[in-house]
Structures are given as structure tokens and as C-alpha cells.
MMTF fields as JSON, N, C-alpha, C and O atoms, coordinates in Angstrom:
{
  "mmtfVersion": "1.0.0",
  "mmtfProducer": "UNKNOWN",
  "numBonds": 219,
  "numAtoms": 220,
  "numGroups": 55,
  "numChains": 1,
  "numModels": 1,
  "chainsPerModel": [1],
  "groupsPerChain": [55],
  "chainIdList": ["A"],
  "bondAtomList": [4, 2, 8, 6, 12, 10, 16, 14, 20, 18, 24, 22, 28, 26, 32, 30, 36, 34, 40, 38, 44, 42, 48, 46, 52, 50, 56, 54, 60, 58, 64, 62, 68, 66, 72, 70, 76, 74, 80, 78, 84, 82, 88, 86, 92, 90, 96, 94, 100, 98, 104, 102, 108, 106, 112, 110, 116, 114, 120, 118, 124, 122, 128, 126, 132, 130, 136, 134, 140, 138, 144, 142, 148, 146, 152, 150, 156, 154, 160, 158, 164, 162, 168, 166, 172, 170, 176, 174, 180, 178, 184, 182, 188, 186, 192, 190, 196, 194, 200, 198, 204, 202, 208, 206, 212, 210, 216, 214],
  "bondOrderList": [1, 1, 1, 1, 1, 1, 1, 1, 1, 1, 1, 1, 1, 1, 1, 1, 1, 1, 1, 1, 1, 1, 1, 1, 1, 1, 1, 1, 1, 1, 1, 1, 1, 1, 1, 1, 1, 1, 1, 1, 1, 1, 1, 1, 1, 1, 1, 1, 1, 1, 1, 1, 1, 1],
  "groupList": [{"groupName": "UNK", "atomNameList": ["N", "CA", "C", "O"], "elementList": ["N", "C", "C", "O"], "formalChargeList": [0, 0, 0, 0], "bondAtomList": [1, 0, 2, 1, 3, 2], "bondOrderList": [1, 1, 2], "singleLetterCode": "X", "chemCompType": "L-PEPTIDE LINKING"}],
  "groupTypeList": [0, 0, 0, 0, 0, 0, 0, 0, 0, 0, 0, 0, 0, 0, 0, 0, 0, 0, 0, 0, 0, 0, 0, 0, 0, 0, 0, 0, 0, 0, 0, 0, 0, 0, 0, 0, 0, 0, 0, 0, 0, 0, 0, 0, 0, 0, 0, 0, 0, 0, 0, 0, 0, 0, 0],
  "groupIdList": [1, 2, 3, 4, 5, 6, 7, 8, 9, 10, 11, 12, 13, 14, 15, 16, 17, 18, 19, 20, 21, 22, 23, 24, 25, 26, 27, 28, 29, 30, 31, 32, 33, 34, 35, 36, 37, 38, 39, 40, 41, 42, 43, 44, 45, 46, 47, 48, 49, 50, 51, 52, 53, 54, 55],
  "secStructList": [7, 6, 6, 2, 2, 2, 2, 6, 6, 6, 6, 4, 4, 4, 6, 6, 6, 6, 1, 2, 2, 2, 2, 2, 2, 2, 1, 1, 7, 1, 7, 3, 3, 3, 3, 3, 3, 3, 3, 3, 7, 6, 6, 1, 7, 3, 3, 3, 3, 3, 3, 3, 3, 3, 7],
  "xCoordList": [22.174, 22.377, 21.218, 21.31, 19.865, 18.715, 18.623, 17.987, 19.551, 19.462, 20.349, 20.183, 22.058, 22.874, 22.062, 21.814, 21.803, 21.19, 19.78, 19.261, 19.189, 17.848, 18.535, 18.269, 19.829, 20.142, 20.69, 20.501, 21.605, 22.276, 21.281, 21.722, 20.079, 19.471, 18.248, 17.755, 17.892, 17.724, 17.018, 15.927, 18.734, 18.868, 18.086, 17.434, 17.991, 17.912, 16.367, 15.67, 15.671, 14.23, 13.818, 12.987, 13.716, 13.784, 13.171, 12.003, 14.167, 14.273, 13.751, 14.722, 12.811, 12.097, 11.549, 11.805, 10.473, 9.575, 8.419, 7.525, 9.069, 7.891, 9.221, 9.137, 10.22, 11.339, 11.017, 11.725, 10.283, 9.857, 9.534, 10.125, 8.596, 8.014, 9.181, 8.953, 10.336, 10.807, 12.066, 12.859, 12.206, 12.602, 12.192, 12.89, 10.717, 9.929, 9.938, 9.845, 10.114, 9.938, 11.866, 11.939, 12.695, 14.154, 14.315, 14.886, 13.669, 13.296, 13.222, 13.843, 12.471, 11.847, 12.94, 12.962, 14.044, 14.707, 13.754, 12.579, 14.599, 13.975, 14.005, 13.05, 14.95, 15.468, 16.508, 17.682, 15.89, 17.463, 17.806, 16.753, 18.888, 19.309, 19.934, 21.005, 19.41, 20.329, 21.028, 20.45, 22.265, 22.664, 23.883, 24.314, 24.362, 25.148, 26.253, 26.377, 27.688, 28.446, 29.363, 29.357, 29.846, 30.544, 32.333, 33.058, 32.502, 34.189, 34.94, 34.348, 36.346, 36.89, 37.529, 37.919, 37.772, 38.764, 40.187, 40.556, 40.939, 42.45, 42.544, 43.611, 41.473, 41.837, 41.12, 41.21, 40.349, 40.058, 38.483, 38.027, 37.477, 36.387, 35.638, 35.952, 34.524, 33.529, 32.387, 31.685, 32.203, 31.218, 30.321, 30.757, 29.309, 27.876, 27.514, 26.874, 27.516, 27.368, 25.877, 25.782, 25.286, 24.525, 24.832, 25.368, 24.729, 25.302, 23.827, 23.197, 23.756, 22.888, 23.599, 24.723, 22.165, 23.101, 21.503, 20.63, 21.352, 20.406, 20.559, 21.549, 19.15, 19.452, 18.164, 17.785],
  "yCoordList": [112.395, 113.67, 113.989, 114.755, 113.176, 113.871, 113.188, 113.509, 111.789, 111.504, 111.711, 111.581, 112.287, 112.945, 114.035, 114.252, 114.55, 116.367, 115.865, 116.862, 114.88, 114.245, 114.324, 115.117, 113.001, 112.828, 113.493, 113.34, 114.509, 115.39, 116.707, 117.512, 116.656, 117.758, 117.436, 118.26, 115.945, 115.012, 115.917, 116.258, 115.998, 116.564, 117.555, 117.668, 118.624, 120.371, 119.681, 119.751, 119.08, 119.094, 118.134, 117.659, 117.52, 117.144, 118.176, 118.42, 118.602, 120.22, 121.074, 121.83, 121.591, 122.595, 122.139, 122.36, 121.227, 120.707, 121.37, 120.968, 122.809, 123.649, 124.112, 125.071, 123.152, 123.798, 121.946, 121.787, 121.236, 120.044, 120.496, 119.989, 121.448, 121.92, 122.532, 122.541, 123.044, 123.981, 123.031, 123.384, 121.589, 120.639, 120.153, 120.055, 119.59, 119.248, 119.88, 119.337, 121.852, 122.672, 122.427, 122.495, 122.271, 121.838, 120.187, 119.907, 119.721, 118.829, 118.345, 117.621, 118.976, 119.364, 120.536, 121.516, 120.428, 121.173, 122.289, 122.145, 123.414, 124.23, 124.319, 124.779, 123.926, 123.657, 122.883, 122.917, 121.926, 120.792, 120.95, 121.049, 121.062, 121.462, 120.402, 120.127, 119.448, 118.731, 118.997, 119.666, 118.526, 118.656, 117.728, 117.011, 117.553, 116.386, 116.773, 117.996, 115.861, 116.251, 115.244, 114.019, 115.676, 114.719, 114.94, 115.869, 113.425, 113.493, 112.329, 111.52, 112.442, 111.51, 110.88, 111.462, 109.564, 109.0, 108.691, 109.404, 107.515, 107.633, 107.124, 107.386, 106.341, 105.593, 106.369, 105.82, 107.703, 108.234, 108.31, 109.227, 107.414, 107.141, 108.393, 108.844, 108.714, 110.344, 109.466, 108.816, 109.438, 108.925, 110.211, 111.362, 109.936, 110.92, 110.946, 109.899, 111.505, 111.192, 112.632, 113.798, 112.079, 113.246, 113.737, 112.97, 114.965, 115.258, 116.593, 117.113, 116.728, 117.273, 118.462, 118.511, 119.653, 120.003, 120.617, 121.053, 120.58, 120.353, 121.685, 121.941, 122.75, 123.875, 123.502, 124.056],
  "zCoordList": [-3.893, -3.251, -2.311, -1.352, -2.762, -1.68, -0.584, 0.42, -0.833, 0.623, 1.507, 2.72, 0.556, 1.951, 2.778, 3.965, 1.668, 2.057, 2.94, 3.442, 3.193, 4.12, 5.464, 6.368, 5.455, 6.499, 7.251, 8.458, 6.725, 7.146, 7.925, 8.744, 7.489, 7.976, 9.112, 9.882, 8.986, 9.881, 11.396, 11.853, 11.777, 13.267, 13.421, 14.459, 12.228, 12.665, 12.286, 13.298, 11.216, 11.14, 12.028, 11.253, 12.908, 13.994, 15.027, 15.329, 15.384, 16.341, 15.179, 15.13, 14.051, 13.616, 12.444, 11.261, 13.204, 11.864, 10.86, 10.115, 11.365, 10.568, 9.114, 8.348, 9.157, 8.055, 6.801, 5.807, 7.058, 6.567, 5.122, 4.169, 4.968, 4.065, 3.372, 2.162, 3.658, 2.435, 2.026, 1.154, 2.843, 1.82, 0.941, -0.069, 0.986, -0.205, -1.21, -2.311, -0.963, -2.042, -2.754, -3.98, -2.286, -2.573, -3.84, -4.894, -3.134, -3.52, -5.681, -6.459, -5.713, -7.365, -7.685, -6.94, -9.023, -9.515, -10.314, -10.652, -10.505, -10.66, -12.512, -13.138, -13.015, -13.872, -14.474, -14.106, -15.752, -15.888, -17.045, -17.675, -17.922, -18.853, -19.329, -18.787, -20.552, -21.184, -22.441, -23.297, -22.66, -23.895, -24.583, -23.68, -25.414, -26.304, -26.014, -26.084, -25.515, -25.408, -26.637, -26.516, -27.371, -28.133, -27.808, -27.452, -28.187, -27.982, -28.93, -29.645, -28.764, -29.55, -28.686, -27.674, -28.897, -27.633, -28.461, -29.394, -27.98, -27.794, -29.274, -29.83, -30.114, -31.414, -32.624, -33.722, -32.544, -33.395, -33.399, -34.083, -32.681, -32.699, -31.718, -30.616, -32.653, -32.103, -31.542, -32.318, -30.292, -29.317, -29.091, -29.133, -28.903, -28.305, -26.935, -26.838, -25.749, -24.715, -24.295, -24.677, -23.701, -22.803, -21.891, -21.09, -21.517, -19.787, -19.766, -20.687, -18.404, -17.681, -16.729, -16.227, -16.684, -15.384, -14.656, -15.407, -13.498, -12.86, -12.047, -11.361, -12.242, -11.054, -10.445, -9.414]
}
């Protein structure tokens, strides 16, 4: 994702390199939240999975 959101913005920091800096600050989440997601699949078996969610 940080390098669509690089390239894509590319052009405009280019043309206003004083906005360089408040990508870097974008950059570093502000907060990431993990936690266990458990499930069963199609034969009865309870798998453990992690999932994340990133602000």
C-alpha cells in the first residue's frame, strides 16, 4: 500500500516538496490492533488465525 500511495503522489510531491515531510509522518501507523480470529472449516476442524487492523 506505501508504495501505491508513493507513486501515486509522486507527481503532486514533485510540484510541492515542502508536502515530503507529512508523508513520512503517514508513513508510521498510528495504531495496530491485533487479535485471534478463530474458525471452523468445511470438516469440523477449529483453526487459529491472526488478523490485524492497522490505523
Amino acid at each position: 500500500a506505501l508504495n501505491e500511495l508513493t507513486s501515486t503522489l509522486a507527481p503532486f510531491l514533485a510540484q510541492n516538496p515542502e508536502y515530503k515531510k507529512a508523508l513520512e509522518v503517514v508513513q508510521i501507523p498510528e495504531r495496530i490492533i491485533q487479535f485471534r480470529v478463530l474458525w471452523e472449516d468445511d470438516e469440523g476442524n477449529v483453526h487459529a488465525n491472526r488478523g490485524f487492523r492497522v490505523q
